[in-house]
Structure formats: C-alpha cells, structure tokens
N, C-alpha and C positions, 0 to 999 in steps of 0.2 A: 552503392548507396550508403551513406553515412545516417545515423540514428544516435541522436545521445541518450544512453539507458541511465533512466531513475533508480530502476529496480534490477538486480539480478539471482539467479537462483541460491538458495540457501546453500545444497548440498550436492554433490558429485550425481550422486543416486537418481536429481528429476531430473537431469538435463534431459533435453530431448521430450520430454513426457508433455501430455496435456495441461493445459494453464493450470485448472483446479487440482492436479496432481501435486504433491510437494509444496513447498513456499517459498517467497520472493524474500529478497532480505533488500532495504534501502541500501544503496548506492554515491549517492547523491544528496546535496543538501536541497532539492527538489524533494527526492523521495522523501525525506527526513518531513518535509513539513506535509504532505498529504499526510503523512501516518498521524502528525500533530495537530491536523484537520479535523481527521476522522474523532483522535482520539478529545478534542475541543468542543465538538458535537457530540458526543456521548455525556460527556460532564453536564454541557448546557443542560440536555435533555434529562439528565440524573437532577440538576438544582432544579428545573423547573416540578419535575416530578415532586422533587422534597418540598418546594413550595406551596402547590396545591394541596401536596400532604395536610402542611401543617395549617393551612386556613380551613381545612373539613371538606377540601373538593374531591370528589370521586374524579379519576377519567385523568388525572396526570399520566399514567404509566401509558399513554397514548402519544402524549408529546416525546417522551421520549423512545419509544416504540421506532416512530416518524423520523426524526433525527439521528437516528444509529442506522434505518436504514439510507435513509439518503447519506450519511457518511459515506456506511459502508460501497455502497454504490457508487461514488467518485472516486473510494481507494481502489476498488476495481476493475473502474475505468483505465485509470492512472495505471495499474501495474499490468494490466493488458495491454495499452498501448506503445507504455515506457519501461516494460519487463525485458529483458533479456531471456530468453530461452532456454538459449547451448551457452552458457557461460556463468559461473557461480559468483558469489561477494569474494572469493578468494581468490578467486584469478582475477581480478579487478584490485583489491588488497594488495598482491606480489608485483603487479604490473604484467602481466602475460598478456592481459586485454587492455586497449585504452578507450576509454569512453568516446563516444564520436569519432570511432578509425569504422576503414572498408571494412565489411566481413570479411574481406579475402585479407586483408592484412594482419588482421587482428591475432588470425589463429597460430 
C-alpha cells in the first residue's frame, strides 16, 4: 500500500505512540497549507472579534471561538489521515523515507 504523508512525527521519542501523544511536524507543501488554513481561520475569527469589539457588539469572541474550532478540526483531520506514525520530518529531511514508497520499502 503506498500513502503520500502530509505530516510526520516531530521527534524520535512518539513514533509508534498514540496520534495525541507527541506532534506531527508538516512535510509537505499540503501539510504547509492546512497549518496556513488553520492558522487563516484563527486571524479571520481574531478581526471579526476586533470588529464587533470596536462597533459596541457583545458576543464576537463567539465567532471566533466557532472558527478556531472548525480549523482546528480539519488540522486534525488532516494529520490523522495524512500523519505518518513510525517515521519522523528527519527521516523524511535525510531521505531514509520517501513520501509515497511501500511501507515495506521505505524502511
């Protein structure tokens, strides 16, 4: 089975470990732009907040509440589905892993 990984693990220490254990580091200029998704949606929802601020509206920090989750939740979509597991950004860096080989080749 061949998978092209967006994401792979930070550090030596999670491989192997549970998804929320340790973190994912981009890979990919895919991974690159969900992080710049995520992080698009948080701004949005920061100006809309400052907006309402500044016209007198209570209830902005709602919109942005709304839109950092729903970010966050397609960044963790994203690196759930397109994470890499057993394999760090620096084996992927060196070349020891290549992006879209067998598992069995790879290692």
């Amino acid at each position: 089975m061949t998978q092209r990984y967006w994401f792979a693990r930070r550090a030596r220490s999670h491989v192997g470990k549970p998804l929320w254990y340790g973190s994912f580091r981009p890979i990919t200029w895919e991974g690159w732009m969900s992080v710049a998704a995520f992080m698009a949606l948080m701004t949005l929802g920061l100006g809309l907040w400052t907006e309402s601020n500044a016209q007198g509206l209570s209830g902005g920090w709602k919109g942005f509440a709304f839109l950092t989750v729903i970010g966050f939740g397609v960044l963790f979509i994203a690196v759930k589905t397109k994470g890499d597991p057993d394999r760090t950004a620096a084996d992927y860096k060196t070349g020891k892993a290549k992006n879209g080989a067998s598992r069995t080749t790879a290692r």
